[in-house]
C-alpha positions as CSV (number, residue, x, y, z in Angstrom):
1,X,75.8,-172.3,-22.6
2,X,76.5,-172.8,-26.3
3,X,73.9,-174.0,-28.9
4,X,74.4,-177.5,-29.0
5,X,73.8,-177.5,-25.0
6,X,70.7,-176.3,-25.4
7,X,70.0,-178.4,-28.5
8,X,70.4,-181.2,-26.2
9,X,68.0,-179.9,-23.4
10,X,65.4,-178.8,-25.6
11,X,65.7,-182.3,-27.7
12,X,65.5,-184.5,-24.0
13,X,62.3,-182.0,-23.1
14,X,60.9,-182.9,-26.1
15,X,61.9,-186.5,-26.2
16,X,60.0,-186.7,-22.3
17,X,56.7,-184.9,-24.0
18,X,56.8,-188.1,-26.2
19,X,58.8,-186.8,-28.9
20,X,60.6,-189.5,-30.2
21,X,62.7,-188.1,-33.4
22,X,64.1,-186.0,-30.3
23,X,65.8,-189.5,-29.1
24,X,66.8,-190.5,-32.1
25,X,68.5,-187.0,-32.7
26,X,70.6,-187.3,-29.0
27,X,70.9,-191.0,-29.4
28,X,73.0,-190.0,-32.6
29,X,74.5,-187.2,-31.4
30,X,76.0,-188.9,-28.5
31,X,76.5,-193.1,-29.1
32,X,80.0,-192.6,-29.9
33,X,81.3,-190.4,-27.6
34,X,79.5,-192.8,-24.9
35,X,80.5,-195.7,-26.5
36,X,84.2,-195.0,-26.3
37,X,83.8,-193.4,-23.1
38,X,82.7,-196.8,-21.9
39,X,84.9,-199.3,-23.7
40,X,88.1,-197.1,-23.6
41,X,87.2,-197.5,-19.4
42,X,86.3,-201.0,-19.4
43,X,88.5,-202.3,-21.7
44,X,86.0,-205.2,-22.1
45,X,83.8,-204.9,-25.2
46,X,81.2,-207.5,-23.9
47,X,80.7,-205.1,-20.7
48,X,80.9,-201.8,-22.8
49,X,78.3,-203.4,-24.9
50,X,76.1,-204.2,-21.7
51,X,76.7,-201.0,-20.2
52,X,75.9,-199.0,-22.9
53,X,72.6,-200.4,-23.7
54,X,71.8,-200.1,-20.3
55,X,73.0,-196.3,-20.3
56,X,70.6,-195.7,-22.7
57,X,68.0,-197.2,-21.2
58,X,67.9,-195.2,-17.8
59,X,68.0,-192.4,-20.2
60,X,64.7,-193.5,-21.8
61,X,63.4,-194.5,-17.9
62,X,64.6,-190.9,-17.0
63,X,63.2,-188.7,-19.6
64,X,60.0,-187.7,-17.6
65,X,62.5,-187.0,-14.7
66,X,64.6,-184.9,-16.6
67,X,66.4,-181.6,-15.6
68,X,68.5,-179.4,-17.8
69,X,70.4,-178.8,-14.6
70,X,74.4,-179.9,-16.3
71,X,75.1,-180.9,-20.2
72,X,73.2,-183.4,-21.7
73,X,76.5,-184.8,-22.3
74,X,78.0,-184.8,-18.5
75,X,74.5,-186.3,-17.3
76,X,74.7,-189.5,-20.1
77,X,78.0,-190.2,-19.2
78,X,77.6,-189.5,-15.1
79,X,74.6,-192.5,-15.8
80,X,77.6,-194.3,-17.2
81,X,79.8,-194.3,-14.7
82,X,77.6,-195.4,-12.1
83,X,76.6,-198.2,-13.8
84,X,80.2,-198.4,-14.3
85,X,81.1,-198.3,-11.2
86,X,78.3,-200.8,-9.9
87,X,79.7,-203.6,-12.5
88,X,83.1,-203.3,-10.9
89,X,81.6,-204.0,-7.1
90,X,79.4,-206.9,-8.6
91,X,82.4,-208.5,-10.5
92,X,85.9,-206.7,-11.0
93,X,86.0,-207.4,-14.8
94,X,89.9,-207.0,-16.2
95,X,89.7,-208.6,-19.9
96,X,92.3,-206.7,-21.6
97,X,90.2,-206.0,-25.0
98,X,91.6,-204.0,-28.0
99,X,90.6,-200.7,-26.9
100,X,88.9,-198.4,-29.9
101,X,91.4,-196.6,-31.6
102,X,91.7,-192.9,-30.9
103,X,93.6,-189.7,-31.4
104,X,94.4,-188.0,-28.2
105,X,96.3,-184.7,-30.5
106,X,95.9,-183.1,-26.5
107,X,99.1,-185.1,-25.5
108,X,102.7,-184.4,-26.5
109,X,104.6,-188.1,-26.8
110,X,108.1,-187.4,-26.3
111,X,110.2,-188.8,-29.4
112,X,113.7,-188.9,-29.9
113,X,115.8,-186.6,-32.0
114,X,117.3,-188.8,-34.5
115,X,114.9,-189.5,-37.7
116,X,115.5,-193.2,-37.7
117,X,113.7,-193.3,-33.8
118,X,110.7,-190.9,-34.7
119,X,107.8,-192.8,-34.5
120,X,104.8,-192.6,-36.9
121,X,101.4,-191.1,-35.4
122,X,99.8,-194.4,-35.4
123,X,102.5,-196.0,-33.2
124,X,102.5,-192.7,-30.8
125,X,98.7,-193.1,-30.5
126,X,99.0,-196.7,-29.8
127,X,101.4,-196.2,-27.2
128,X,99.8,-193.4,-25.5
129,X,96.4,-196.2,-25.6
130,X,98.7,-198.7,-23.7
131,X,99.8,-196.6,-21.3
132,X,96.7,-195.1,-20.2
133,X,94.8,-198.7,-19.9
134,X,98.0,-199.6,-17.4
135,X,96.2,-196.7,-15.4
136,X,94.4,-197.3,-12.6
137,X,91.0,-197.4,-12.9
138,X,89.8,-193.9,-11.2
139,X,93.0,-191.9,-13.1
140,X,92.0,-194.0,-16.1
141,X,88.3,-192.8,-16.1
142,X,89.2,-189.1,-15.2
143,X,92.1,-188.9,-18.0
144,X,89.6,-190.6,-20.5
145,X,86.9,-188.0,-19.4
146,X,89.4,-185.1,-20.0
147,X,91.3,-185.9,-22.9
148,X,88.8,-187.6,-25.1
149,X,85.6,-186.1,-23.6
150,X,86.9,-182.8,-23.1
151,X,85.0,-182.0,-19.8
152,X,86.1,-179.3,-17.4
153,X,87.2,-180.4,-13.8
154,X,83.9,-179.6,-12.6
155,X,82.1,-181.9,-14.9
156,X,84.6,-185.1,-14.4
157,X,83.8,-184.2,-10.7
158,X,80.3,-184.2,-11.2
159,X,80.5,-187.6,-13.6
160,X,82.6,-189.5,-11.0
161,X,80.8,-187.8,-8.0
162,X,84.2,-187.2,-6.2
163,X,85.4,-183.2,-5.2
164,X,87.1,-181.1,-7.8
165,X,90.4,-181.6,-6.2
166,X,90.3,-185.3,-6.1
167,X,90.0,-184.8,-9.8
168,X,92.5,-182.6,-10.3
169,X,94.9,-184.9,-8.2
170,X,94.2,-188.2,-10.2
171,X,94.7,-186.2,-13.3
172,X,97.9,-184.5,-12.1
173,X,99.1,-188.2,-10.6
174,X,97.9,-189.5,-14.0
175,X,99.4,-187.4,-16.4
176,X,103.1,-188.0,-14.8
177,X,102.7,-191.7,-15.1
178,X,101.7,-191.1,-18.8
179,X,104.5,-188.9,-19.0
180,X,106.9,-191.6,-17.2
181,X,105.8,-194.5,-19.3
182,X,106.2,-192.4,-22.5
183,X,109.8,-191.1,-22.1
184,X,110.9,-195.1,-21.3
């Protein structure tokens, strides 16, 4: 476990002893990476809006529940993705928003060799955003969770509460349609 793990344990202990600069710290440390977590998997800023204030606020309901048991990090975003999931049985929202703008340096986009094709990084990263929202939504949420998120297959596992080979599958299956879509 590195420091920052169990920063974020000792900060949510605190936080449930009544501690509240202890929120404020985690609520700091990790609104961004939950925020583009959810809208990069929604696509729909109204929803990601919604679901993020309601992430937080199981958190809060949660505190005295607590258990360093996984990351801080893997917990907060396994809360999101159930109340992800649970938005798309009430109402299978599929606004295409303008997804947040973000570099995924992880993945190689094929370019051609002649100067006057090579594309700038802007326009690489922008392609790589379209193809991944033409994902479905469960290789969607697992790329998003590995790329961005940078969680082991065990942790996207235990987000998405499916095995560790189901994840590797929808990555694997994932990754080739990237791949496909990004030599076109």
């Amino acid at each position: 476990m590195d420091a920052t793990v169990d920063e974020d344990a000792t900060l949510m202990l605190a936080y449930a002893q009544g501690d509240l600069s202890a929120f404020e710290a985690l609520y700091a440390r990790h609104r961004g990476t939950l925020y583009r977590f959810l809208l990069r998997t929604c696509r729909d800023q109204a929803l990601a809006d919604e679901l993020f204030q309601d992430t937080w606020s199981r958190v809060i309901a949660a505190r005295t529940r607590y258990q360093p048991q996984a990351k801080f990090t893997t917990w907060l975003l396994q809360i999101a993705h159930n109340l992800l999931i649970d938005s798309h049985r009430r109402k299978r929202p599929m606004v295409e928003g303008e997804a947040a703008e973000l570099a995924l340096a992880n993945v190689e986009i094929p370019q051609h060799e002649q100067p006057e094709h090579a594309l700038s990084e802007f326009e690489r990263r922008r392609l790589l955003q379209r193809a991944i929202e033409q994902l479905p939504d469960e290789q969607r949420t697992v790329v998003l969770l590995r790329l961005e998120q940078d969680l082991s297959l065990e942790d996207i596992a235990e987000v998405t509460g499916v095995g560790r080979e189901t994840v590797k599958s929808r990555l694997r299956y994932a990754m080739n349609k990237l791949r496909e879509q990004l030599a076109e």
